[in-house]
VOMAR-462139 format. One record per residue: residue in three letters; x, y negated, z of N, C-alpha, C, O in turn. Coordinates in steps of 0.02 Angstrom, whole numbers, plus 50000, padded with zeros to 5 digits. Atoms other than C-alpha are relative to their C-alpha. Example, Ala and Ser with C-alpha at 12.3 -4.5 7.8 and 13.67 -1.06 7.14 Angstrom:
! VOMAR-462139
   resn     nc1     nc2     nc3    cac1    cac2    cac3     cc1     cc2     cc3     oc1     oc2     oc3
    ALA   50045   50059   50000   50615   50225   50390   50045   49940   50000   50097   49941   50033
    SER   49958   50059   49997   50684   50053   50357   49961   49945   50037   49986   49890   50045
***
This chain:
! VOMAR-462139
   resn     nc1     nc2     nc3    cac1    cac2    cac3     cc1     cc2     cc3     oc1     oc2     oc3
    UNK   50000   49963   49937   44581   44660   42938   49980   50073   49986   49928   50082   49955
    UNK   50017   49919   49968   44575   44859   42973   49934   50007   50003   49898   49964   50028
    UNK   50091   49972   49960   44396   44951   42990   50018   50025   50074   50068   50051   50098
    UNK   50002   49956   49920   44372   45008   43161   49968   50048   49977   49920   50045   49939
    UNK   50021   49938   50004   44357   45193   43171   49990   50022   50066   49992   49990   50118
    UNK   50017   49977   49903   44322   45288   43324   50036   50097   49990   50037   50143   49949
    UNK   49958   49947   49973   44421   45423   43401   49975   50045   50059   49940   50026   50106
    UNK   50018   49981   49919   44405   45559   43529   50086   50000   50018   50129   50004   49974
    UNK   49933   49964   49982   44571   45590   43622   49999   50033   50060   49977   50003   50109
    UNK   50011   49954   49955   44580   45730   43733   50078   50017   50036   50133   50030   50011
    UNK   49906   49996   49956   44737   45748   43855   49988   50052   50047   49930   50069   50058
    UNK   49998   49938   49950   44780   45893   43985   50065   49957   50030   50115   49937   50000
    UNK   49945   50029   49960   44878   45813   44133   50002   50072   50054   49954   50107   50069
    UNK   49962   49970   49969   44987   45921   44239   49960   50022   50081   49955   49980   50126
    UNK   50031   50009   49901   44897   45989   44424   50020   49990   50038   49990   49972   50088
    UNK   49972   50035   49921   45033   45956   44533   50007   49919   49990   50055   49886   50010
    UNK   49986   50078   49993   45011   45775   44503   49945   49975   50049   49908   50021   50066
    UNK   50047   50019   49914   44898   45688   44657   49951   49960   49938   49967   49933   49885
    UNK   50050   50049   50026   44723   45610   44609   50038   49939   49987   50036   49928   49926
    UNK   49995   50053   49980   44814   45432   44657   50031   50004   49909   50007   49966   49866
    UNK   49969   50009   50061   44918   45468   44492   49991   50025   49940   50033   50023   49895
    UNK   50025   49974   50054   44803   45556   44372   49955   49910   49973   49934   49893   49917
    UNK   50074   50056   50018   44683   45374   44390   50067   49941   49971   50060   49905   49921
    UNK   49962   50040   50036   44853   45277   44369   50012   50005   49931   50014   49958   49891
    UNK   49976   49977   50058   44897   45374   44229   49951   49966   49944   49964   49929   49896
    UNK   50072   50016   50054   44712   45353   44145   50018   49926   49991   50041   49909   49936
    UNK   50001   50062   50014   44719   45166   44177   50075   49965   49979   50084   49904   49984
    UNK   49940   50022   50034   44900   45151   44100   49987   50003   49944   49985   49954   49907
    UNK   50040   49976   50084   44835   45239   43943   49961   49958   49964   49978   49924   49915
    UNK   50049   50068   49997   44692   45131   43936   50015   49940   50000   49973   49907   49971
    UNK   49968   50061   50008   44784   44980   43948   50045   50007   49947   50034   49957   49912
    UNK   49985   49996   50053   44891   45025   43815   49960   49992   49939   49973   49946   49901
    UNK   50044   50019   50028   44772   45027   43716   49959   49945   49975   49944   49930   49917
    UNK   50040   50072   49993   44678   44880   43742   50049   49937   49981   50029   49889   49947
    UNK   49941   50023   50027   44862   44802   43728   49998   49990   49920   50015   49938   49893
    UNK   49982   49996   50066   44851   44865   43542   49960   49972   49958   49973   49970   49898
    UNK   50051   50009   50033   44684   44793   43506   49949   50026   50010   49895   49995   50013
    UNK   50076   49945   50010   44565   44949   43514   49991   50001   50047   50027   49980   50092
    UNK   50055   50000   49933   44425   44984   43634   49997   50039   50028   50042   50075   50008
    UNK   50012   49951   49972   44375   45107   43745   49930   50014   50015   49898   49969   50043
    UNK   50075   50025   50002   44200   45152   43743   49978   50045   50037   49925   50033   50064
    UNK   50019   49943   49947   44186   45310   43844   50064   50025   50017   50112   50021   49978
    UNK   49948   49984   49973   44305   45385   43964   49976   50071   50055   49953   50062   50111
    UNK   50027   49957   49957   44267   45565   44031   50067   50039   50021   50109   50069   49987
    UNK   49977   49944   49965   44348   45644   44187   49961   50075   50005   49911   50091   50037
    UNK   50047   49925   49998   44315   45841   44138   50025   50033   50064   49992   50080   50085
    UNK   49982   49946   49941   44420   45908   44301   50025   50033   49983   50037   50039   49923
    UNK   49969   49981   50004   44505   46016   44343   49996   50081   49955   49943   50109   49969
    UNK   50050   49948   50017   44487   46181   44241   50076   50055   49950   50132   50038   49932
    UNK   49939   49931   50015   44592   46365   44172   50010   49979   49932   49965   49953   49898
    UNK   49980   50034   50087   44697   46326   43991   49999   50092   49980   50023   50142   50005
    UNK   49981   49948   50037   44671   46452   43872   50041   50054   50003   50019   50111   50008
    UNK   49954   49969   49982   44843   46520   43891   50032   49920   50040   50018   49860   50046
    UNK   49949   50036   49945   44981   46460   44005   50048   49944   49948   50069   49958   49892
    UNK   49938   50064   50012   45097   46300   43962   50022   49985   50034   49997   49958   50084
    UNK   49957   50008   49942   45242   46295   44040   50001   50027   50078   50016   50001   50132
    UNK   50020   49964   49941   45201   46421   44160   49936   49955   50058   49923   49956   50119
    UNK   50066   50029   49936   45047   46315   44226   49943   50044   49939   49945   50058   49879
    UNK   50041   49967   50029   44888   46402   44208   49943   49952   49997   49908   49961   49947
    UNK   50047   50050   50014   44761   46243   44239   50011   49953   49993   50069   49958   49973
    UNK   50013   50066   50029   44749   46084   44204   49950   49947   50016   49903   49964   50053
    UNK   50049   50059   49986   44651   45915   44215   50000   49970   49943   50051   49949   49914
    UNK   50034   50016   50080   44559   45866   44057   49970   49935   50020   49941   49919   50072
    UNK   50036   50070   49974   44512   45686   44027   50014   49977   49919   50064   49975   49882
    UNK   50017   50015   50070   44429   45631   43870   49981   49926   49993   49937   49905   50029
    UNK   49995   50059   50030   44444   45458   43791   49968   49969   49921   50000   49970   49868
    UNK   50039   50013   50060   44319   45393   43658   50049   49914   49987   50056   49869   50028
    UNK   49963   50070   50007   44429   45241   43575   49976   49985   49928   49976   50028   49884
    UNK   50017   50043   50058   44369   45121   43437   50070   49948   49984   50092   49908   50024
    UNK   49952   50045   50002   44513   45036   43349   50031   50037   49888   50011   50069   49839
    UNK   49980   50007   50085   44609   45033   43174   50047   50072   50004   50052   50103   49951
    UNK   49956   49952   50014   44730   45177   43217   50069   49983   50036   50108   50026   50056
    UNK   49922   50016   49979   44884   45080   43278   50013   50023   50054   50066   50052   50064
    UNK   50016   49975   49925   44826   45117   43464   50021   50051   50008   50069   50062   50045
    UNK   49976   49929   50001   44830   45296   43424   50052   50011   49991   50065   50061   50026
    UNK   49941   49992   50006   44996   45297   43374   50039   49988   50056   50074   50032   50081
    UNK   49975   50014   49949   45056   45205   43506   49998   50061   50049   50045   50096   50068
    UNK   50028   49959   49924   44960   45312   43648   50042   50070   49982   50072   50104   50024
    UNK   49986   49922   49993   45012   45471   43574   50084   49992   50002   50106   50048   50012
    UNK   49938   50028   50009   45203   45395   43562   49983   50034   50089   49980   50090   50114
    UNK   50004   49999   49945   45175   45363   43731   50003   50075   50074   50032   50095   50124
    UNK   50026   49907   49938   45081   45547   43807   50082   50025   49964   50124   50020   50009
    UNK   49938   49962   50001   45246   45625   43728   50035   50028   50013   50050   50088   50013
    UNK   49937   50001   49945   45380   45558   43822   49976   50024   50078   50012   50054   50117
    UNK   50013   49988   49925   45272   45573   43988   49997   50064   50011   49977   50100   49965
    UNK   49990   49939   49976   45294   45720   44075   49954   50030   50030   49960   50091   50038
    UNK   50059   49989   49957   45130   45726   44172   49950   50018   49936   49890   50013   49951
    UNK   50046   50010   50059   45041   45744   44010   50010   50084   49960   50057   50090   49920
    UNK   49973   49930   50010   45049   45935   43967   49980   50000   49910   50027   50010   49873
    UNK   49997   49995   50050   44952   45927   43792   49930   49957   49982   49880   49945   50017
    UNK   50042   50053   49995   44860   45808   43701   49955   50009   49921   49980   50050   49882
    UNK   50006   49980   50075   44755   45807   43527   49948   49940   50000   49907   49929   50045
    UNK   50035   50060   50050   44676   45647   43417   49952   50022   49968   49980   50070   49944
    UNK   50051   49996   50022   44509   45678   43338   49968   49948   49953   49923   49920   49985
    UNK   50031   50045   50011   44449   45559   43222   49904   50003   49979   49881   50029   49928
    UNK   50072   49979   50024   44253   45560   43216   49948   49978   49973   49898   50012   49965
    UNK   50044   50044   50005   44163   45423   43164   49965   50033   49903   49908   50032   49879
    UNK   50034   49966   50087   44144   45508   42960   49964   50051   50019   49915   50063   49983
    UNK   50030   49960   49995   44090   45648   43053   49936   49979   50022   49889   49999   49987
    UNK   50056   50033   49968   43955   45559   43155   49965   49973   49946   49905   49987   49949
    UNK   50052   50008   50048   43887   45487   42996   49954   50028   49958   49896   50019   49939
    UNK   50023   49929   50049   43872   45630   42896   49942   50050   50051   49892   50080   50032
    UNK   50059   49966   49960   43778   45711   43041   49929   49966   50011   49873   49993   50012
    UNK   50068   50052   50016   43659   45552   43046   49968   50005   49950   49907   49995   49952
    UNK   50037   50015   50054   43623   45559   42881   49963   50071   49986   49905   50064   49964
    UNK   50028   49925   49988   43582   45782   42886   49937   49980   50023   49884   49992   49994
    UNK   50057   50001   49953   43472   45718   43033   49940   49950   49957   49888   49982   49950
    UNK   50036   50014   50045   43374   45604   42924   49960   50020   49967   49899   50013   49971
    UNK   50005   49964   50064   43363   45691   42786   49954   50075   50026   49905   50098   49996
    UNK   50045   49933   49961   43295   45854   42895   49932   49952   50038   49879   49984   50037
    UNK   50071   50041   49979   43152   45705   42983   49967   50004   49932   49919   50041   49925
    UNK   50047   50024   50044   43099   45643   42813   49974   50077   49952   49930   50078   49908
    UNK   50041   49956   50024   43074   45823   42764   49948   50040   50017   49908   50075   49986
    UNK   50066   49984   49947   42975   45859   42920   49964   49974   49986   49909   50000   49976
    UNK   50082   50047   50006   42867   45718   42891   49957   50016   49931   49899   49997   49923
    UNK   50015   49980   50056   42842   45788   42723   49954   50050   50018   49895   50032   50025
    UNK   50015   49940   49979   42795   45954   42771   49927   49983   50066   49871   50008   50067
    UNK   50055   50014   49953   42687   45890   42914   49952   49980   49939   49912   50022   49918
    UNK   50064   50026   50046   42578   45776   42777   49976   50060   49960   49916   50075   49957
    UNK   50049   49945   50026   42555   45925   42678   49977   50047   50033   49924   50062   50006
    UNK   50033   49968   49957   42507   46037   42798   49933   49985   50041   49891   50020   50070
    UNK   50070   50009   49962   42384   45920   42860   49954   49996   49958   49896   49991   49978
    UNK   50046   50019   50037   42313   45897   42689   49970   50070   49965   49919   50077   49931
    UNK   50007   49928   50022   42317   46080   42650   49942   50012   50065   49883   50027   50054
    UNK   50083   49970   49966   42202   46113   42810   49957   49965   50007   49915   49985   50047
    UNK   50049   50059   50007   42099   45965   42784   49965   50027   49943   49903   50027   49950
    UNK   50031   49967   50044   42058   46051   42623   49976   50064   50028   49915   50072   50024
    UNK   50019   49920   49966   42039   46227   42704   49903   49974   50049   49846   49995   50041
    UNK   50071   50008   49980   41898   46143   42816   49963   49990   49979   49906   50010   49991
    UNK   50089   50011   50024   41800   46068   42712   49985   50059   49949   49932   50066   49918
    UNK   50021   49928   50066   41825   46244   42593   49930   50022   50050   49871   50030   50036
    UNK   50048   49961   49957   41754   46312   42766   49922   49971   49994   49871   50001   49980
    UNK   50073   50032   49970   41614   46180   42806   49969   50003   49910   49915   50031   49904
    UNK   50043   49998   50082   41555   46173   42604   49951   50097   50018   49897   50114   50044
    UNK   50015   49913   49958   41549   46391   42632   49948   50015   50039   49900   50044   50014
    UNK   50029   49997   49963   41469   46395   42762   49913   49951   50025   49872   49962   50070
    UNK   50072   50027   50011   41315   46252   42709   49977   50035   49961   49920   50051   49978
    UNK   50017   49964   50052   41297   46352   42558   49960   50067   50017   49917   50094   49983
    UNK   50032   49933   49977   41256   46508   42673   49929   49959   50038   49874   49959   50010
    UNK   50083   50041   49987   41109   46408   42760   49953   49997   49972   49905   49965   49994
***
């Protein structure tokens, strides 16, 4: 069997299309998907919002981001799929899950050097006090 990887996929649907058929659209997508095997693990409506430049003489858009867990086949499919549809202005695949590790492991690796840095710091002024408190019996 395939590893499961995880995906973002990010789509720009068309503004003259009606809410009723931006949620169809999503839950066609989404079922494709799920059809192919892979999951869906987050699903963000970003709204409606200005594109960079113009496509196809439209200037905004409706952004709607798709976190999918699956082997890859899905993706192929789906993006087969956004293509041909016409409501679907522009779309882009992300794969992120190597990235997400590699950032786990930075984050780690930057804790266990904090905790480092903390212990010596506490043992460095743990020494400093008692430099002080020794010092300061000596003057007595």
């Amino acid at each position: 069997m395939a590893t499961q990887r995880i995906y973002e996929v990010m789509f720009i649907v068309d503004t003259s299309v009606t809410d009723d058929d931006i949620t169809r659209l999503n839950e066609n997508l989404q079922q494709i998907i799920k059809d192919q095997g892979g999951s869906i693990t987050k699903v963000e409506n970003m709204g409606r919002r200005q594109l960079a430049y113009p496509i196809g003489r439209k200037t905004d858009g409706f952004y709607v981001l798709f976190e999918v867990e699956g082997t890859g086949r899905e993706i192929a499919e789906l993006e087969r799929r956004m293509r041909v549809n016409d409501q679907v202005l522009r779309y882009i695949t992300v794969r992120v899950d190597e990235d997400r590790q590699r950032a786990e492991k930075f984050k780690a690796k930057r804790a266990r050097k904090a905790t480092r840095r903390a212990s010596r710091g506490s043992t460095a002024s743990s020494s400093r006090r008692e430099a002080k408190e020794t010092s300061s019996a000596s003057e007595e």
